[in-house]
C-alpha positions in Angstrom: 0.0 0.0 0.0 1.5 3.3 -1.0 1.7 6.1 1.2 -0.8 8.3 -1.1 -3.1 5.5 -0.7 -2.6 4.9 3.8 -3.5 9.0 3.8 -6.7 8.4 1.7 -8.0 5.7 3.9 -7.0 7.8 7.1 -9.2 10.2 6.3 -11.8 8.4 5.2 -11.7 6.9 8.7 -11.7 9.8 10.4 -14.5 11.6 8.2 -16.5 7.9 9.3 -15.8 8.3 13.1 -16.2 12.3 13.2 -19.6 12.2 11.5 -21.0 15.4 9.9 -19.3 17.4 12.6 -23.1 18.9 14.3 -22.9 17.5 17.6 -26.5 16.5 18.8 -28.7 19.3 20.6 -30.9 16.7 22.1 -34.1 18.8 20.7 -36.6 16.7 19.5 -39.2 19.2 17.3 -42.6 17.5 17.0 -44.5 19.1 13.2 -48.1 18.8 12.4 -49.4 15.3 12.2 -49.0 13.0 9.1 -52.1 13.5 6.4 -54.1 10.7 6.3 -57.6 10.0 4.3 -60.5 10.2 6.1 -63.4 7.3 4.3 -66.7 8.1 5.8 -68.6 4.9 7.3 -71.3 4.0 5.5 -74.1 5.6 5.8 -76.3 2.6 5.5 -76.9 -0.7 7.0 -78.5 -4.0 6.7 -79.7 -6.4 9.4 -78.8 -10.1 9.0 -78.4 -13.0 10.8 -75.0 -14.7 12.6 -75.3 -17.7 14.5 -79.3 -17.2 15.2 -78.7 -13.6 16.4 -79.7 -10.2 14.4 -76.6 -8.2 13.7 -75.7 -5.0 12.2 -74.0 -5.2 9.0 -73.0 -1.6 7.1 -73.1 -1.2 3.6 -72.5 1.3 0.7 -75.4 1.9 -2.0 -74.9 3.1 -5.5 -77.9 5.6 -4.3 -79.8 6.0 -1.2 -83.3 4.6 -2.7 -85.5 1.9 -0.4 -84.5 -0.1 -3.9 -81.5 -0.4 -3.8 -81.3 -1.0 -0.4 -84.2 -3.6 -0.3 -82.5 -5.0 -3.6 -79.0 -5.3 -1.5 -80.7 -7.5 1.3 -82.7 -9.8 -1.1 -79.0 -10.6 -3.0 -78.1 -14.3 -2.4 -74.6 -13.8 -1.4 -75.6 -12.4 1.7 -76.6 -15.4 3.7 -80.3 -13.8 4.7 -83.1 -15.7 6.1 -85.2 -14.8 2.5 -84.5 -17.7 0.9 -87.5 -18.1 -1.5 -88.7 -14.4 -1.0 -88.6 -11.8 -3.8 -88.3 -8.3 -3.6 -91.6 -6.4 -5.9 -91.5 -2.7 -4.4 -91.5 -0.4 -1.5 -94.4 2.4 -1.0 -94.7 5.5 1.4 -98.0 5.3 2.9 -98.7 8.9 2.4 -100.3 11.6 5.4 -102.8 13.3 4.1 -101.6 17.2 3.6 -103.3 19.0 6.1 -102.9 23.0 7.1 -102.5 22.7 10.9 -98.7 20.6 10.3 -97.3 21.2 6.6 -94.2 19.1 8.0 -96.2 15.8 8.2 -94.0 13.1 6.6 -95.5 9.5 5.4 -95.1 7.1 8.9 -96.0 3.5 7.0 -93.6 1.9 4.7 -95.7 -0.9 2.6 -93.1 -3.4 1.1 -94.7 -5.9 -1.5 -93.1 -9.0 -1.4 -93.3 -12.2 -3.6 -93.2 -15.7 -1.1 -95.8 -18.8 -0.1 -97.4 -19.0 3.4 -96.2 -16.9 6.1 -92.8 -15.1 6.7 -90.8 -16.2 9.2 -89.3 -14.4 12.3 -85.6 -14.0 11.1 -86.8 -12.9 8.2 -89.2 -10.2 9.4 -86.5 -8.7 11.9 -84.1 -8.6 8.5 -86.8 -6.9 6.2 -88.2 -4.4 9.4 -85.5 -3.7 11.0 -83.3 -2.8 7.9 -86.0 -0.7 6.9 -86.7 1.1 10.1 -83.0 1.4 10.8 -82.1 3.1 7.7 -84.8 5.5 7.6 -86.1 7.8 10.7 -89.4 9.1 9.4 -91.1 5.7 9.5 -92.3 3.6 12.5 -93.9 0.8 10.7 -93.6 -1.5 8.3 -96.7 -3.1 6.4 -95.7 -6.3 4.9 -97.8 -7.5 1.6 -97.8 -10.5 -0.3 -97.8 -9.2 -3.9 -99.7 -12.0 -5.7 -102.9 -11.8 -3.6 -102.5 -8.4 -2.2 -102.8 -10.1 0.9 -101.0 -8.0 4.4 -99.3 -10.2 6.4 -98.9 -7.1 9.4 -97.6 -4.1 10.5 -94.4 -4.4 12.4 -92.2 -1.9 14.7 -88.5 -2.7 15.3 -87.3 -2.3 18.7 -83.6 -1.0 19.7 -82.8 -4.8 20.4 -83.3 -5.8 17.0 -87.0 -7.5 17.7 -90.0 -7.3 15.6 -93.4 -6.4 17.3 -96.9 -6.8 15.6 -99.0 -4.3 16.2 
């Protein structure tokens, strides 16, 4: 090793163990925090069935229409309890205008449905519940039986996730 070459490695050794040559001011400056994206939960939801007990399932809709949403609950792939039921419509059971309260809104939701016999009770807490759940200005749900116009009931959901006839 030539002596050119002993000085070049000398200081490259000392550069190494020196460092930049700022000694440390132990300050420690905290910035803003880091961006991040916020995704809003979404803004509906759909009540199903795990192991025998109702349960709260979100879900995003291409539009915030009682079809789509009825139409996302009736899909196959969800494991429901409507196996055998079909989906026909949805309809506001309208309050009649009056001049005393301009703000009345429609209370009844009628869903048509298309099924043999009765419905049963997991199925009733999925088509209710999701129904009342989803939208505040009802409080009841009228069930119909499209082929015969025939109405099974009028149903309330409770916080629990229980249907009640009334």
């Amino acid at each position: 090793m030539t002596s050119a070459t002993r000085r070049l490695c000398a200081f490259l050794l000392a550069l190494l163990v020196a460092g930049c040559g700022i000694e440390p001011g132990g300050v420690t400056e905290l910035g803003d925090r880091p961006p991040y994206a916020v995704i809003p939960a979404p803004a509906n939801s759909l009540v199903l069935h795990r192991d025998g007990k109702p349960y709260i399932a979100p879900i995003r809709l291409r539009e915030n229409s009682f079809r789509s949403l009825f139409e996302a609950l009736f899909r196959e792939d969800r494991g429901t309890q409507l196996r055998g039921v079909g989906y026909r419509g949805a309809l506001e059971l309208q309050v009649p205008y009056t001049r005393r309260d301009p703000d009345m809104r429609p209370t009844t939701l009628q869903v048509y449905l298309d099924y043999r016999g009765r419905l049963g009770h997991r199925a009733l807490v999925e088509i209710v519940c999701t129904a009342l759940r989803n939208y505040d200005d009802y409080q009841r749900v009228e069930i119909w039986r499209e082929a015969d116009r025939v109405r099974q009931g009028s149903y309330r959901c409770t916080p629990g996730l229980e249907v009640v006839k009334e």
